[in-house]
N, C-alpha and C positions, 0 to 999 in steps of 0.2 A: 345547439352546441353545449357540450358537458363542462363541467367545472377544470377538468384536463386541456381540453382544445382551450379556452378563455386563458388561461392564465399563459398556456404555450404561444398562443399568438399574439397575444398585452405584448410581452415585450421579446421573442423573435424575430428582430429585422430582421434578419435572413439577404443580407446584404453578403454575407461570404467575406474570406483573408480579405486582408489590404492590399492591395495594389501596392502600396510601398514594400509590405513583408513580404509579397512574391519576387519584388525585383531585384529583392536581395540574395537570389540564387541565381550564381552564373555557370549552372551547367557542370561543374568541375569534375563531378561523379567521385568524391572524396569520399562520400557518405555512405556508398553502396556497400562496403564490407563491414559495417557499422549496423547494418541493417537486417533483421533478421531474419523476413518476408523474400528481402531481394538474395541475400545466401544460402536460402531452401531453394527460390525456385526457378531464379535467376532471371527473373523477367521483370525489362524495365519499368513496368507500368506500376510494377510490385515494389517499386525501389523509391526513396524519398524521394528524387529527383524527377523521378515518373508521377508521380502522386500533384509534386506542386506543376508540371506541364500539363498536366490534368484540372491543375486549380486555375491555369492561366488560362485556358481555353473556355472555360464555364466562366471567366469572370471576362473575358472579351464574346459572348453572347452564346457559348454552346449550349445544348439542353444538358441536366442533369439525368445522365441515360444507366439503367441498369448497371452496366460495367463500371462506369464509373464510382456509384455508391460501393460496388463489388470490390473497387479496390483499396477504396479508401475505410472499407469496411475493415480490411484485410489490415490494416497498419494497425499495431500494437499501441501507437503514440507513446512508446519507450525512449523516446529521445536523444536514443543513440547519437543521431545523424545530427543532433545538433552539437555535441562534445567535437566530431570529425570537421565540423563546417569549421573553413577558413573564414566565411564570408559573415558568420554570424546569424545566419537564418533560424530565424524565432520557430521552427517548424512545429513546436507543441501548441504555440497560439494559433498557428496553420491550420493546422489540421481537428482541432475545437470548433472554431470559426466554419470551416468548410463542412462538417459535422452537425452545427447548429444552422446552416443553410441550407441543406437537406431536410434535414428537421421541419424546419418551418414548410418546408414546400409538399413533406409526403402526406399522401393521405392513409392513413393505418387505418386498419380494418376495425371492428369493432373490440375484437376476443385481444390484438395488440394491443389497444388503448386501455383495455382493462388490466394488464397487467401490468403495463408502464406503470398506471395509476397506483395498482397495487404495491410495487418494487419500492417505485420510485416518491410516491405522495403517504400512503400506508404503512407501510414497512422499514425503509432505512431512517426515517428522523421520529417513528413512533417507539418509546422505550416500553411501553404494554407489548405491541406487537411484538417486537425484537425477542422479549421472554417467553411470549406464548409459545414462538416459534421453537425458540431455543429448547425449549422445555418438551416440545415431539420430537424435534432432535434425537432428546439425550433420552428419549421412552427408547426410539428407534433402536439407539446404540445398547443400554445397557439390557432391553430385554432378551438382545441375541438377535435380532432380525439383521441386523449388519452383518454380524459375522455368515450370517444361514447364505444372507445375499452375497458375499463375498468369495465364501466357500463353494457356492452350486454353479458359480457362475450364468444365474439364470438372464442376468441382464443384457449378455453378449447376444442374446437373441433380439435383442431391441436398439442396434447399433453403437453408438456413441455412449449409451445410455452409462454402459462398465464405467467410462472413463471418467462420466460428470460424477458418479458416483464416489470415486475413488478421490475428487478431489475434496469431499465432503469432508468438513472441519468437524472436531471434536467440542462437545458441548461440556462449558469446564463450569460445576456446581460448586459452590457457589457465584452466583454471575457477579460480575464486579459493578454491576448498578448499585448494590448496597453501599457501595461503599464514596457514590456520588456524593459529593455535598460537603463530605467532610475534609477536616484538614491533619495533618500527620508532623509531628514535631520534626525537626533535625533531628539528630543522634549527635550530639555532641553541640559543640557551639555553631551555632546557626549562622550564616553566612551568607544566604539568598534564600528567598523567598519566591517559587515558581507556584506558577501554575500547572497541571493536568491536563492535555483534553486525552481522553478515554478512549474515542471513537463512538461507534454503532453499535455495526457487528461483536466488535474486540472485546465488548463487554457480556459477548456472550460464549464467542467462539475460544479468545484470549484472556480470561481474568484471569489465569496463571501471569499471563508475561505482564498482565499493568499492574499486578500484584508485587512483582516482581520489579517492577519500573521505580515505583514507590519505595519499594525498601532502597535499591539503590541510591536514590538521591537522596535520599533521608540518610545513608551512611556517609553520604558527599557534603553534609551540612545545610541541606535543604528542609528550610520548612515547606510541606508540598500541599498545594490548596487543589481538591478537584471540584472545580465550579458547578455548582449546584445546574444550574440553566445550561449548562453547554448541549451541542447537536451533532448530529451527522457533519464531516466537513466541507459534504456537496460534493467530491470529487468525483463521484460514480456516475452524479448528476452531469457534471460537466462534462466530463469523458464521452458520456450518451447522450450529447444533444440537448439538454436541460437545463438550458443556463439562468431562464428565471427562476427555477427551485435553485439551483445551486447559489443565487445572488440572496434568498432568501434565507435559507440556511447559515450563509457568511454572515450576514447581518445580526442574526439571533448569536453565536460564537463573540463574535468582536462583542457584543452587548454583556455576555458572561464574563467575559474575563479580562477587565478593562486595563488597557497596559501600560498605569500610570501606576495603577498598584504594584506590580510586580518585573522581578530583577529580566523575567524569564518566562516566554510560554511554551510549556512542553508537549512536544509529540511523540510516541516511538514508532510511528507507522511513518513510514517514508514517502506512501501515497499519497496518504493524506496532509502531509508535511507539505510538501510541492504544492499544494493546491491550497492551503491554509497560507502560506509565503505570497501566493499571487491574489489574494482579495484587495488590495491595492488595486491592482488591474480590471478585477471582476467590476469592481464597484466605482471604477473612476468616472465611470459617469454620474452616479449618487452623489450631490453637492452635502447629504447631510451623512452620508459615512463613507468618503472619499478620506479624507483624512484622520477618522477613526481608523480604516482601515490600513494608512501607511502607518499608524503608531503602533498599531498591532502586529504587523509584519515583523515591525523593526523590532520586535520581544521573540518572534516565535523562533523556537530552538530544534531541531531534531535532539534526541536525547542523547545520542552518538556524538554529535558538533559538541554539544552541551560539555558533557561529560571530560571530552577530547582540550575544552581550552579553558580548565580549571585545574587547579592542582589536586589531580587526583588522589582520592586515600588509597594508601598503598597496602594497608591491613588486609590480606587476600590469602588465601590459604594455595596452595597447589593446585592445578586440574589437570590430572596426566594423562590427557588425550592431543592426539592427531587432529586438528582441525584446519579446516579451507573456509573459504570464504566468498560468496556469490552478492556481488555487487548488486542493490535494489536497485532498478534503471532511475526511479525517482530521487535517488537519493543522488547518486552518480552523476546523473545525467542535467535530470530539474535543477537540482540544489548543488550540485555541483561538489558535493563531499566525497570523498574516495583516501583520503588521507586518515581520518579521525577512526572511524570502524578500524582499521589493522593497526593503528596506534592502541587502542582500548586493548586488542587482544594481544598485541604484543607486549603489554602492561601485565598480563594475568603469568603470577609463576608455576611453571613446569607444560604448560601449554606449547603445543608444536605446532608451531603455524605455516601451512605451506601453501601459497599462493596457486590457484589453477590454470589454465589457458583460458583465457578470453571470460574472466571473472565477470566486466563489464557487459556481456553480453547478454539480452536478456533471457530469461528463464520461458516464457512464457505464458504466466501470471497474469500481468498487464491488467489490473481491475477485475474487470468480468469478462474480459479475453478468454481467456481458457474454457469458459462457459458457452461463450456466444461465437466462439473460434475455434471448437475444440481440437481439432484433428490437426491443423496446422499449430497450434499451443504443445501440442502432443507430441508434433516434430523436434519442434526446436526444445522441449523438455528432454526427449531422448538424447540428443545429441549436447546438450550439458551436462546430462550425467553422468556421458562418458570422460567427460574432461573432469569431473568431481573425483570417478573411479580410479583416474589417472593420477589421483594425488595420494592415493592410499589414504586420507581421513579416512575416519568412525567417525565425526561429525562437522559438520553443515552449517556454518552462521550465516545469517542474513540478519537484514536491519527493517525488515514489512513482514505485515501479519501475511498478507496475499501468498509472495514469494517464499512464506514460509508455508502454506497448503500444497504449493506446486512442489517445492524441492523434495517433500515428503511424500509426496504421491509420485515422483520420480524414483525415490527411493525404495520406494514398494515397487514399481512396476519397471524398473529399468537400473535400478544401483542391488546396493548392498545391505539393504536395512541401514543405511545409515541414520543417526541420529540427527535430527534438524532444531535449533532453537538460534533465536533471538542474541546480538549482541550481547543485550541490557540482560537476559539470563544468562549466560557464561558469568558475566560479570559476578549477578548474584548469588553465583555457586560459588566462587572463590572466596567472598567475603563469607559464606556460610562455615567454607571448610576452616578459612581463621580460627572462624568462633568456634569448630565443634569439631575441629579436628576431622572433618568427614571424609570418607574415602571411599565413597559412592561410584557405583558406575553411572554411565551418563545420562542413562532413561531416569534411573533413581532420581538424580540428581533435576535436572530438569523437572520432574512430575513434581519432586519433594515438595515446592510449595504449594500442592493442592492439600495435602495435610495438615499444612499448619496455619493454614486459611484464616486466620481470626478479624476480628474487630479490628485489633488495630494492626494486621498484617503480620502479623509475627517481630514489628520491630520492637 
């Protein structure tokens, strides 16, 4: 057995949901229009409520059969259905649990176990690999082979292939790893003192928007510390079955950025936010970071909540665009924010803000949904864009790097060119235009902080 099977089966009980969190669903079917799986395709099995009579049946002695992994494969784990539950069903702890009980029992092939290995042990918590990668990326893109594959359409001869292609993120040089470690003063008189965490990917796919994240709370009166040792947040882990990496990942995070030092710990990725919030949970059975990890929870911020319950600096210059706004399910749903994001943007002057149909609905996205789900990711993308289209925006906020690859790739393939960014960049164009009087359009605007990239972020 490989170093992958050992550590998957160390600590995979594979005991499956609780028996108490299943029996806290009584059937209501509340949750079904909530759901995104079950409004494509309208079968109950595809629906939250199908999914946990699915989990009740495996946890009173049924085999775990084909169809069943097929369906539970199918759920986004966007947590819709738990916002709609009257009853309170944990259904994101659900459907991990039911996830990591599978896990433990399949047996993967050889060519599967290598690449888990790769993904998930190699790849998302190694910051070498992260910039090798990133760095064939950005050969790919800026030598013109993107655009050639783009243009010729040669990939629609290999199915799915157009579609994972299109969701491919832009590799932004300089990567925001340089700028690990270090710390970034207030702009003005200091007021809290936060923490950073960067992410993985985000530092390779997003060092515009963490570039970006920095300058804003530094206008907010934050001095901003990005912790040297921080890691991957485990969420991709956990999502996929992986809960002993993900426990271990949490461990190394809580160890960086200890939340005795600091007012605040900051995230802008909304994924990884929801799953940073539950290491309390991850780790309650660890007697020796059980309680590191509630002290930690009780610091970590989305940078949207953050931002949203401080007196915001009002110094912002105009942004005279139409914008909408698509609710990240983890943000929404997990964390339960939905207020703070249209507070923020209704805070920026000359900004048009017109809320869409069914904002909260997910995108998508959903991790490595859209990858591993693609065609049905593809559905429920199309038919959000038309309710985007429906609002007449020229641009697209969201509060996760993820849901910001999908609205973009929706925008290519099924909107308007519309422009897609980040709360926390709207934000840092308004304070730009203050200072510089800028009257940029919104690609300018958004890109601009790759030019002024420096040392110390351009604050």
């Amino acid at each position: 057995m490989d170093e992958f099977n050992i550590l998957e089966t160390a600590e995979a009980n594979g005991d499956g949901p609780a028996q108490a969190d299943l029996d806290k669903c009584v059937h209501c079917g509340l949750c079904l229009n909530a759901c995104p799986t079950y409004r494509e395709l309208g079968i109950e099995m595809d629906s939250p409520r199908g999914r946990i009579y699915q989990m009740n049946r495996v946890a009173n002695g049924a085999p775990i059969s084909e169809s069943y992994i097929h369906h539970l494969d199918l759920c986004l784990a966007c947590r819709g259905c738990e916002t709609a539950c009257p009853s309170g069903v944990p259904y994101g702890r659900l459907i991990e649990d039911a996830r990591d009980q599978i896990k433990a029992r399949e047996r993967p092939s050889r060519w599967q176990r290598l690449v888990r290995k790769l993904v998930f042990e190699r790849l998302l918590p190694s910051r070498t690999a992260l910039q090798v990668a990133g760095a064939l990326l950005y050969l790919y893109q800026i030598t013109g082979l993107q655009r050639l594959v783009r243009t010729t359409s040669v990939l629609k001869l290999f199915g799915n292939l157009a579609n994972l292609e299109a969701l491919t993120p832009r590799a932004e040089i300089p990567f925001f790893y340089s700028q690990i470690g270090k710390t970034f003063p207030a702009l003005g008189e200091r007021r809290y003192r936060v923490a950073f965490l960067a992410g993985c990917v985000a530092n390779v796919a997003f060092a515009r928007l963490n570039e970006a994240t920095v300058r804003v709370l530094a206008r907010n009166g934050c001095e901003v510390v990005v912790p040297p040792a921080q890691n991957c947040c485990g969420a991709l882990h956990l999502h996929s079955g992986f809960k002993p990496q993900a426990r271990d990942l949490a461990r190394k995070n809580i160890d960086a950025a200890p939340a005795d030092e600091f007012d605040a710990i900051i995230t802008n990725a909304a994924g990884c936010g929801s799953t940073l919030k539950e290491y309390g949970h991850l780790l309650s059975s660890d007697t020796e970071y059980r309680d590191k990890a509630i002290a930690f929870t009780s610091k970590l911020k989305d940078v949207t909540e953050f931002l949203a319950g401080i007196d915001l600096n009002p110094e912002m210059g105009a942004v005279e665009l139409i914008a909408t706004y698509q609710d990240s399910c983890h943000l929404a749903h997990g964390q339960k924010i939905k207020a703070a994001p249209r507070k923020l943007l209704k805070a920026i002057p000359g900004l048009q803000f017109r809320e869409m149909a069914m904002a909260d609905l997910c995108c998508g996205s959903a991790g490595i949904y859209n990858i591993a789900q693609n065609q049905m990711a593809m559905r429920i993308l199309q038919h959000k864009m038309e309710n985007v289209v429906a609002t007449g925006a020229s641009l697209i906020v969201t509060a996760n790097p993820g849901c910001m690859l999908q609205l973009a790739a929706g925008a290519r393939l099924f909107g308007k060119a519309q422009e897609v960014a980040h709360v926390v960049q709207v934000l840092d164009r308004a304070y730009r235009n203050y200072t510089t009087g800028a009257r940029t359009s919104a690609s300018e605007a958004i890109q601009s902080s790759a030019a002024s990239s420096s040392q110390n972020l351009g604050l």
